[in-house]
VEXVEXLUM-547428 format. One record per atom (N, C-alpha, C): residue in one letter; x, y, z. Coordinates in steps of 0.02 Angstrom, whole numbers, plus 50000, padded with zeros to 5 digits. Each point is the difference from the previous one (the first is absolute). Example, Ala and Ser with C-alpha at 12.3 -4.5 7.8 and 13.67 -1.06 7.14 Angstrom:
+------+-------+-------+-------+
! type !    xx !    yy !    zz !
+------+-------+-------+-------+
!    a ! 50660 ! 49716 ! 50390 !
!    a ! 49955 ! 50059 ! 50000 !
!    a ! 50045 ! 50060 ! 50000 !
!    s ! 49982 ! 50053 ! 49964 !
!    s ! 50042 ! 50059 ! 50003 !
!    s ! 49961 ! 50055 ! 50037 !
+------+-------+-------+-------+
***
This chain:
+------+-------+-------+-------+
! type !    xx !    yy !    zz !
+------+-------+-------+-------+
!    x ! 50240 ! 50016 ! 50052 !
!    x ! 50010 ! 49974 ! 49934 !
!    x ! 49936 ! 50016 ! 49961 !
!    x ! 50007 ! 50025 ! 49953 !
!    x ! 49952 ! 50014 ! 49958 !
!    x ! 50018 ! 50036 ! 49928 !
!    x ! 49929 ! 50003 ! 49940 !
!    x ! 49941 ! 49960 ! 50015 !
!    x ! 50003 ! 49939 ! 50008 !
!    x ! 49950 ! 49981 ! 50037 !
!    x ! 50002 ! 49935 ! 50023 !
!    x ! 49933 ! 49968 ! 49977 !
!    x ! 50002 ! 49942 ! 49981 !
!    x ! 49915 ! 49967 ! 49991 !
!    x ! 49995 ! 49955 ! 50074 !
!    x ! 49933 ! 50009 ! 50005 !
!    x ! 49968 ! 49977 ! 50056 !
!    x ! 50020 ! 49922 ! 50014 !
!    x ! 50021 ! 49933 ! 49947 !
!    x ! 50022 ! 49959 ! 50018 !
!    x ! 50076 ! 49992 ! 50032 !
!    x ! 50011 ! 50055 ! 49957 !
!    x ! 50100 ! 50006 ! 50026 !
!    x ! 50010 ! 50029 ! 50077 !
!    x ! 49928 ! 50050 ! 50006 !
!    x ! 50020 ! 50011 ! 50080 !
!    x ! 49973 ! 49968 ! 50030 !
!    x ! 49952 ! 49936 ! 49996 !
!    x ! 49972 ! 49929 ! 50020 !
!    x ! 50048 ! 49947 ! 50033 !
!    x ! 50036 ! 50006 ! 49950 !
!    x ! 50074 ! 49945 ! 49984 !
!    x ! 50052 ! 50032 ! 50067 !
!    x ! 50015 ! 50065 ! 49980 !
!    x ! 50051 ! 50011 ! 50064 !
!    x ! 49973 ! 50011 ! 50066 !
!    x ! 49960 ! 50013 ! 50015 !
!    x ! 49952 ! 50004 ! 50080 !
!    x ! 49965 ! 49941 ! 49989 !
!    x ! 49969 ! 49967 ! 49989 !
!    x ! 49967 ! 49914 ! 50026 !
!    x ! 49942 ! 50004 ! 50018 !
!    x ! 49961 ! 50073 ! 49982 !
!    x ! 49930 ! 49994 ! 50031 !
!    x ! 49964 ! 50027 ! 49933 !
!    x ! 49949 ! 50002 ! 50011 !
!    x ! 49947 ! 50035 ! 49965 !
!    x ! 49995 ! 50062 ! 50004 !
!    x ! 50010 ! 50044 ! 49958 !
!    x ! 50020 ! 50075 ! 49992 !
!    x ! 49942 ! 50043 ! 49969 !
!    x ! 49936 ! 49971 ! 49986 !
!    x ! 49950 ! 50024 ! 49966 !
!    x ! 49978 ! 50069 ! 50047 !
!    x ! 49970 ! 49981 ! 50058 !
!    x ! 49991 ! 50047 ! 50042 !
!    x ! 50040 ! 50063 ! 50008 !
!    x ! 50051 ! 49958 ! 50028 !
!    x ! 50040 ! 50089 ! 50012 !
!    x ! 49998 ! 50032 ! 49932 !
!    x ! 50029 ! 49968 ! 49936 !
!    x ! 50009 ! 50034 ! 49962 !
!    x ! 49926 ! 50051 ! 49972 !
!    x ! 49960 ! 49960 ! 50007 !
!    x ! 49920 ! 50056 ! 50016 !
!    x ! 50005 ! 50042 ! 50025 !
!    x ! 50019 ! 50009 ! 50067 !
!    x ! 50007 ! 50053 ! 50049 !
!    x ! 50050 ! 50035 ! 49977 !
!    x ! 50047 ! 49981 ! 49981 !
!    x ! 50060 ! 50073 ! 49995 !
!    x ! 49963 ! 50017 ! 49923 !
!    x ! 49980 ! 49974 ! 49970 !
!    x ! 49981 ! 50015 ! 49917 !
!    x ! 49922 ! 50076 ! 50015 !
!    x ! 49968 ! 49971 ! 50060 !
!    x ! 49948 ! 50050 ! 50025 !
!    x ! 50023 ! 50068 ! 50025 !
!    x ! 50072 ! 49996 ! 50030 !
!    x ! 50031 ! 50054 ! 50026 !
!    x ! 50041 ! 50023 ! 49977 !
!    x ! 49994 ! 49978 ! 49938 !
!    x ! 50045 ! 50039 ! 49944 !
!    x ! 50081 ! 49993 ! 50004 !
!    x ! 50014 ! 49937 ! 50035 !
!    x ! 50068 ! 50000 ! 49999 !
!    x ! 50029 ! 49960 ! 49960 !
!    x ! 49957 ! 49959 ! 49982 !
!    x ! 50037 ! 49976 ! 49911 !
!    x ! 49947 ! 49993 ! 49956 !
!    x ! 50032 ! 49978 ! 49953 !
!    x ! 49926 ! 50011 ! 49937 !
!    x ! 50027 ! 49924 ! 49965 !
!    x ! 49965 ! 49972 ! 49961 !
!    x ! 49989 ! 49949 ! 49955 !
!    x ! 49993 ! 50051 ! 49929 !
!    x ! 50054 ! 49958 ! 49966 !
!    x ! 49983 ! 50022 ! 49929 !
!    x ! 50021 ! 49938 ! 49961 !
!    x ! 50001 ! 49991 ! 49930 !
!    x ! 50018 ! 49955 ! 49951 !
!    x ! 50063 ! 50026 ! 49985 !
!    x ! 50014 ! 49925 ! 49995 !
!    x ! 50087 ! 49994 ! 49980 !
!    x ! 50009 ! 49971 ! 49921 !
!    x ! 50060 ! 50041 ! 49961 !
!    x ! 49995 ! 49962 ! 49944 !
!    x ! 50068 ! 49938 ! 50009 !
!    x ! 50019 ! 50006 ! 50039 !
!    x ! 50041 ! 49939 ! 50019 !
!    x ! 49988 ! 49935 ! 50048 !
!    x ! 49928 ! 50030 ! 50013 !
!    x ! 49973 ! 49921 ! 50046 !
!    x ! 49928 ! 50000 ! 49972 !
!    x ! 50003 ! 49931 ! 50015 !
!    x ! 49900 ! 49983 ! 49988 !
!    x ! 49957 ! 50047 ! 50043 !
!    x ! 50011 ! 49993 ! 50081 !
!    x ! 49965 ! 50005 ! 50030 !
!    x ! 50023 ! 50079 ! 50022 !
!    x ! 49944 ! 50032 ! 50037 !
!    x ! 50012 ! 50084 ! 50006 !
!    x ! 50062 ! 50002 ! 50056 !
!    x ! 50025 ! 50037 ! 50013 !
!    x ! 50071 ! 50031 ! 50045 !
!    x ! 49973 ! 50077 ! 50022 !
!    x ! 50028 ! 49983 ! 50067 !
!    x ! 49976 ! 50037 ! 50065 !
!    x ! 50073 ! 50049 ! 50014 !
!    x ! 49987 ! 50054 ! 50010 !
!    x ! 50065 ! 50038 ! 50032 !
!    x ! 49979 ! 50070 ! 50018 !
!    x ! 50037 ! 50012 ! 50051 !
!    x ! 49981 ! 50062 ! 50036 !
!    x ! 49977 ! 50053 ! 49964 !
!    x ! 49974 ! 50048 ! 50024 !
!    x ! 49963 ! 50072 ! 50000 !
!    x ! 50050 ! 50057 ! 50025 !
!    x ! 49979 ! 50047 ! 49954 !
!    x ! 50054 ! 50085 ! 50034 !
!    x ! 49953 ! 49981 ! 50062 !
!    x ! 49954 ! 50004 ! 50026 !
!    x ! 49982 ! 50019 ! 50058 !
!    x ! 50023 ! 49935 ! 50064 !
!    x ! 50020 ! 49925 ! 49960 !
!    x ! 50020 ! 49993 ! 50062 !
!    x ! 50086 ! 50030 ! 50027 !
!    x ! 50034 ! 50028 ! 49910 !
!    x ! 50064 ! 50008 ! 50013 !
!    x ! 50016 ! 50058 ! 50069 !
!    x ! 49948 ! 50028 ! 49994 !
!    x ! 49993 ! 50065 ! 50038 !
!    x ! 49982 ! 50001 ! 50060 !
!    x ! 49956 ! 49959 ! 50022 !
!    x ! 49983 ! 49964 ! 50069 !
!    x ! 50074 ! 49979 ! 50050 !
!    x ! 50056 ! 49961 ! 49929 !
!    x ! 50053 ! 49970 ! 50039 !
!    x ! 50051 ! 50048 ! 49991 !
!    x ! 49979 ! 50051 ! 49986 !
!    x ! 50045 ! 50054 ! 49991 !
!    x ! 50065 ! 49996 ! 49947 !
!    x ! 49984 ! 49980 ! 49947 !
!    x ! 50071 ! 49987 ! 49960 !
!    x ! 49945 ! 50016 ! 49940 !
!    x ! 50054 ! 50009 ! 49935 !
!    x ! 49993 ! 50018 ! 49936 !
!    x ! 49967 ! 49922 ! 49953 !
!    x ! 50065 ! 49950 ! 50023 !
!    x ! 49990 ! 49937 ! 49962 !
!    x ! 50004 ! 49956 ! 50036 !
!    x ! 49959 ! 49943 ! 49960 !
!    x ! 50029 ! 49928 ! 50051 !
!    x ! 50064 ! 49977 ! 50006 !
!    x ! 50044 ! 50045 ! 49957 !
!    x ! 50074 ! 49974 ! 50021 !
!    x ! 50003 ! 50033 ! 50050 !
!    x ! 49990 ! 50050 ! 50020 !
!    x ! 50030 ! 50041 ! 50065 !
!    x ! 49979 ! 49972 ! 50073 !
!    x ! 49962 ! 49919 ! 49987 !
!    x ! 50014 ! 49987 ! 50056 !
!    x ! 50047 ! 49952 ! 50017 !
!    x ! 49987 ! 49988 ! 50066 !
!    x ! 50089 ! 49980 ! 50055 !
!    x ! 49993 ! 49938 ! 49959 !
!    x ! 50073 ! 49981 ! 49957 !
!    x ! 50023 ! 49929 ! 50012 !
!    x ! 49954 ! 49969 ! 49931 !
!    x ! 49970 ! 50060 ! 49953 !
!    x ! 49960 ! 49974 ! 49948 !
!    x ! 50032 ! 49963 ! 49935 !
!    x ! 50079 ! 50032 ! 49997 !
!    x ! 50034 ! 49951 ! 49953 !
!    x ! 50020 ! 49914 ! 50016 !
!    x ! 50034 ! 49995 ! 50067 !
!    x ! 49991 ! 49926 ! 50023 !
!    x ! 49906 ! 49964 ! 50000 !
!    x ! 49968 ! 50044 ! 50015 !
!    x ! 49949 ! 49939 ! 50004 !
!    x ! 49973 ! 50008 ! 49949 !
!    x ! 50004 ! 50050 ! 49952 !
!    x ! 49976 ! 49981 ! 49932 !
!    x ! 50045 ! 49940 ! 49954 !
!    x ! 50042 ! 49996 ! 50015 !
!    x ! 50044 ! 49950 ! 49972 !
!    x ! 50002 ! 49945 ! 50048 !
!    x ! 49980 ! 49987 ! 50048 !
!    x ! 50005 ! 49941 ! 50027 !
!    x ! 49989 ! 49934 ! 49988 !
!    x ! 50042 ! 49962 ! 50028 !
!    x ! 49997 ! 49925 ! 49958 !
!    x ! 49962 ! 49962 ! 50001 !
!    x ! 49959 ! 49984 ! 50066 !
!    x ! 49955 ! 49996 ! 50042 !
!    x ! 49932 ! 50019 ! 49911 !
!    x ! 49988 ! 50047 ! 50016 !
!    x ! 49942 ! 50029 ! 49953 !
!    x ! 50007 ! 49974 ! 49916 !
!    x ! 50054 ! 50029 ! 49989 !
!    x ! 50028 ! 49991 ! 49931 !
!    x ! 49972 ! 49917 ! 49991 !
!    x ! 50031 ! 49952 ! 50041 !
!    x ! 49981 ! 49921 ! 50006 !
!    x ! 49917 ! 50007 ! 49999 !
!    x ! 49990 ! 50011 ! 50048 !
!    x ! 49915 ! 50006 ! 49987 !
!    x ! 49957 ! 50009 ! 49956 !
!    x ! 50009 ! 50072 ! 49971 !
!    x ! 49963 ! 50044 ! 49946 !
!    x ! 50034 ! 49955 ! 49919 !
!    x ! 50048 ! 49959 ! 49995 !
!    x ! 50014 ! 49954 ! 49942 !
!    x ! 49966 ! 49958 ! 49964 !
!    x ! 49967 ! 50009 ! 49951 !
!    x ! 49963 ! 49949 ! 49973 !
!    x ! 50022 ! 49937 ! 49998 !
!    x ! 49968 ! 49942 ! 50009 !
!    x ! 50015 ! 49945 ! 49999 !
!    x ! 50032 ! 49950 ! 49926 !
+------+-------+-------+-------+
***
């Protein structure tokens, strides 16, 4: 799911995401940029990690339309 801001992928995993997201942001597999539709910056993959997983887009991976729509998340990522 993405872009994503760092609280929304907070919210659906339950941990603290600062770290990793450092590390993949160091290895160039996603980038932080500004969103004009959220306050806070939104994170989403890199051509280079698309290429690593061998596919074109993040749709092209397995099962990306159900869990991008999932209810589960959708509930989560909802403002209050």
């Amino acid at each position: 799911r993405g872009p994503i801001t760092r609280s929304e992928l907070e919210q659906i995993r339950g941990v603290n995401c600062a770290v990793i997201l450092r590390n993949l942001e160091m290895r160039g597999l996603i980038q932080e940029t500004e969103s004009d539709d959220e306050l806070l910056p939104v994170f989403e993959l890199t051509i280079d990690a698309l290429r690593f997983l061998g596919i074109r887009s993040a749709k092209d991976l397995p099962d990306f339309e159900s869990m991008h729509a999932h209810e589960y998340i959708e509930s989560t990522v909802q403002e209050p």
